[in-house]
C-alpha positions as CSV (number, residue, x, y, z in Angstrom):
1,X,7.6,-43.3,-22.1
2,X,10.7,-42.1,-23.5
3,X,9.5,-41.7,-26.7
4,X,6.4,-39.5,-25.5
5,X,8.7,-36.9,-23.1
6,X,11.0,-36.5,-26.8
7,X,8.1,-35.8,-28.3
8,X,6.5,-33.3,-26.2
9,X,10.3,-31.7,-26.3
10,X,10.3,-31.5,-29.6
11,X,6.6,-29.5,-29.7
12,X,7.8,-27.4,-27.3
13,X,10.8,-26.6,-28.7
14,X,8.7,-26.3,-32.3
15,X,6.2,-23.7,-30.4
16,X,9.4,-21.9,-28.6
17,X,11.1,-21.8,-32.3
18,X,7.4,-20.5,-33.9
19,X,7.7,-17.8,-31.5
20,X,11.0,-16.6,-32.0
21,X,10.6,-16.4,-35.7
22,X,6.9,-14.5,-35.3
23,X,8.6,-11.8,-32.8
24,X,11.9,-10.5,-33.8
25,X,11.0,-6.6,-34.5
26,X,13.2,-4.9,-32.1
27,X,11.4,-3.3,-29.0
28,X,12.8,-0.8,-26.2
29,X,12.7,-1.3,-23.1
30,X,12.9,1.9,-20.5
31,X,14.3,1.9,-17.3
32,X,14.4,5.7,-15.9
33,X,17.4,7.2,-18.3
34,X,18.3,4.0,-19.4
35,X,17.2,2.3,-22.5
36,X,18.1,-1.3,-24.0
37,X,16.8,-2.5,-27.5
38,X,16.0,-6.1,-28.0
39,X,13.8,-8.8,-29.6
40,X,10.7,-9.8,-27.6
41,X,12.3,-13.2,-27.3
42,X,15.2,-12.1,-25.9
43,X,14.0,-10.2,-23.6
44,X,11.2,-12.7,-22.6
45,X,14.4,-15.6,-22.1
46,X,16.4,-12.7,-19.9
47,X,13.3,-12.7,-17.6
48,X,13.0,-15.8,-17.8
49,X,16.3,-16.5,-16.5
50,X,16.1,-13.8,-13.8
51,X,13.0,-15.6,-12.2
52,X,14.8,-18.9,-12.2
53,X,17.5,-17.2,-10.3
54,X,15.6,-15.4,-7.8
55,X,13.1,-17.9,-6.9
56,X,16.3,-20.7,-6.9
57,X,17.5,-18.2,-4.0
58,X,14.4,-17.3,-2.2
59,X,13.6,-21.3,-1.9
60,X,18.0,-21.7,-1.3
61,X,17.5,-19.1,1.8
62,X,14.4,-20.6,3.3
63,X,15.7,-24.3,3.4
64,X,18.4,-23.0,5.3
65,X,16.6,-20.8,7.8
66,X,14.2,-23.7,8.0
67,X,17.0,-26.1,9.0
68,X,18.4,-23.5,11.4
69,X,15.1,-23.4,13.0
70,X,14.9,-27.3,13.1
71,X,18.6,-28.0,14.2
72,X,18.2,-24.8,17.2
73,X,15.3,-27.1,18.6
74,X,16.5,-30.0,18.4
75,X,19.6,-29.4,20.7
């Protein structure tokens, strides 16, 4: 089983590695006055990242207002 998770890494990491290669024109990205030039990649692994932040604290704060919830009743 090992074996079969390293391989479908490696694919991935194949496809992720295609894509960066395919996509590395510059683009701009415009945010009222302020402007940022990046590769499509880039930018796509800064989103990326973003997301994995902000949903790891949406899901952080509701555990702890659902243990608040759950601790308040219980006493």
């Amino acid at each position: 089983m090992r074996f079969v998770y390293g391989l479908i890494l490696l694919i991935v990491l194949a496809a992720i590695a295609v894509f960066v290669l395919q996509n590395n024109e510059p683009i701009a990205v415009r945010y009222f006055d302020l402007s940022i030039s990046s590769t499509l990649a880039a930018l796509i692994a800064v989103v990326y990242l973003l997301g994995m932040v902000s949903g790891w604290t949406v899901v952080g704060f509701m555990k702890r207002s659902l243990q608040r919830v759950t601790q308040h009743r219980q006493q």
